[in-house]
C-alpha positions in Angstrom: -9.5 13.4 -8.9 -10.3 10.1 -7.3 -7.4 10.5 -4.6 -5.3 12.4 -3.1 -2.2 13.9 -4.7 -0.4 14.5 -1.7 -0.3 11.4 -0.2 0.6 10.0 -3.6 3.3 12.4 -3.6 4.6 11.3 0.0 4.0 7.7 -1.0 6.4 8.5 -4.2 8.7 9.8 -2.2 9.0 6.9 0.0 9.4 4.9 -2.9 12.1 6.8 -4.6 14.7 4.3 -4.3 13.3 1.1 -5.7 14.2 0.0 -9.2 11.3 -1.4 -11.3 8.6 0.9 -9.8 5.8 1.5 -12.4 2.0 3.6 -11.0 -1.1 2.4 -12.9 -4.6 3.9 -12.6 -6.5 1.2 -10.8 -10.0 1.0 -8.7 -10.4 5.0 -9.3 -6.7 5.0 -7.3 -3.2 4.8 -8.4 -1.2 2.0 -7.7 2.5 1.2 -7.2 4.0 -1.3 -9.1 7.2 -3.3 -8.2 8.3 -5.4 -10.7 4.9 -5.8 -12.3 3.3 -7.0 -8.8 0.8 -4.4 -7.1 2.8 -3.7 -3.6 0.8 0.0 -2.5 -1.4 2.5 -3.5 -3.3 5.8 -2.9 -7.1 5.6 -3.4 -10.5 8.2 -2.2 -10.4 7.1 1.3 -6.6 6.4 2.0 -4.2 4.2 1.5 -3.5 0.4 0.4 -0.5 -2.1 1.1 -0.2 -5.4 0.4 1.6 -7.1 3.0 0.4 -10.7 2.3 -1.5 -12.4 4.6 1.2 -13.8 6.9 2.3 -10.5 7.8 -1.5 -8.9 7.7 -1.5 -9.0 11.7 1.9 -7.2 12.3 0.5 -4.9 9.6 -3.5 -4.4 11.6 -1.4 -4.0 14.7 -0.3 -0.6 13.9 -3.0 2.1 14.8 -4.3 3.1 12.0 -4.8 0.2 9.9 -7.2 -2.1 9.2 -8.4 -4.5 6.5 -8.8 -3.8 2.9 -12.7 -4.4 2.5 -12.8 -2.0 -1.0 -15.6 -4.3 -2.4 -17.4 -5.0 0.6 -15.4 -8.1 1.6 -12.4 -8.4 3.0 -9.2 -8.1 0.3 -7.1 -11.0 2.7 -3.0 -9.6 2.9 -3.9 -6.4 1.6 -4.9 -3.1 4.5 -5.8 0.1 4.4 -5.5 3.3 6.4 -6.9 6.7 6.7 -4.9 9.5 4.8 -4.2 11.0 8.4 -2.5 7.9 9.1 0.2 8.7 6.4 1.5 11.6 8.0 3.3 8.8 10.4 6.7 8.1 8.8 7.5 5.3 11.7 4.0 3.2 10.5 4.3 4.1 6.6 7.6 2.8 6.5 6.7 -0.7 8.4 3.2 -1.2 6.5 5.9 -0.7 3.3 8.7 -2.9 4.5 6.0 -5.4 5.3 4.8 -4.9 1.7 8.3 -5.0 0.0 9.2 -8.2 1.6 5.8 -9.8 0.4 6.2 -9.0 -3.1 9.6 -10.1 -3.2 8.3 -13.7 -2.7 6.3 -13.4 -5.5 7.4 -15.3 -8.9 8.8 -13.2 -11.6 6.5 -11.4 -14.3 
């Protein structure tokens, strides 16, 4: 397995409530899907949210965080985080709002 299924499991759980959710197999990871748009995800090293890149600073300035470089270059409005960093319900739940509110300014797929 190329992540792991516990912290897919908490990020399912903090996901629970939103309509529209699909999970893909991506990048050797599993994504979240809202409404067809990628908003999180669990892969080998931790975790992914895409916050867009007007919110990318509020997201960095959490401990725990920093950019998404999962090809060797930066991924701009997406971060990452260690799966230590998960066990923080206060900065999983930010780094997810941030993400939500991103994706909903999105256009319809």
């Amino acid at each position: 397995m190329a992540y792991d299924e516990g912290a897919a499991e908490t990020m399912r759980e903090d996901l629970a409530d939103l309509d529209g959710l699909t999970e893909r197999r991506m990048f050797g990871g599993l994504c979240f899907l809202w409404h067809g748009h990628m908003l999180c995800g669990i892969h080998a090293r931790g975790a992914m949210y895409r916050v867009g890149k007007a919110s990318e600073p509020a997201a960095l300035a959490i401990p725990g965080a920093r950019p998404m470089d999962f090809t060797g270059r930066k991924m701009g409005g997406i971060i990452e985080t260690d799966l230590e960093v998960l066990a923080d319900d206060a900065a999983r739940a930010t780094w997810l709002g941030l993400a939500k509110n991103f994706v909903t300014t999105l256009p319809p797929k």
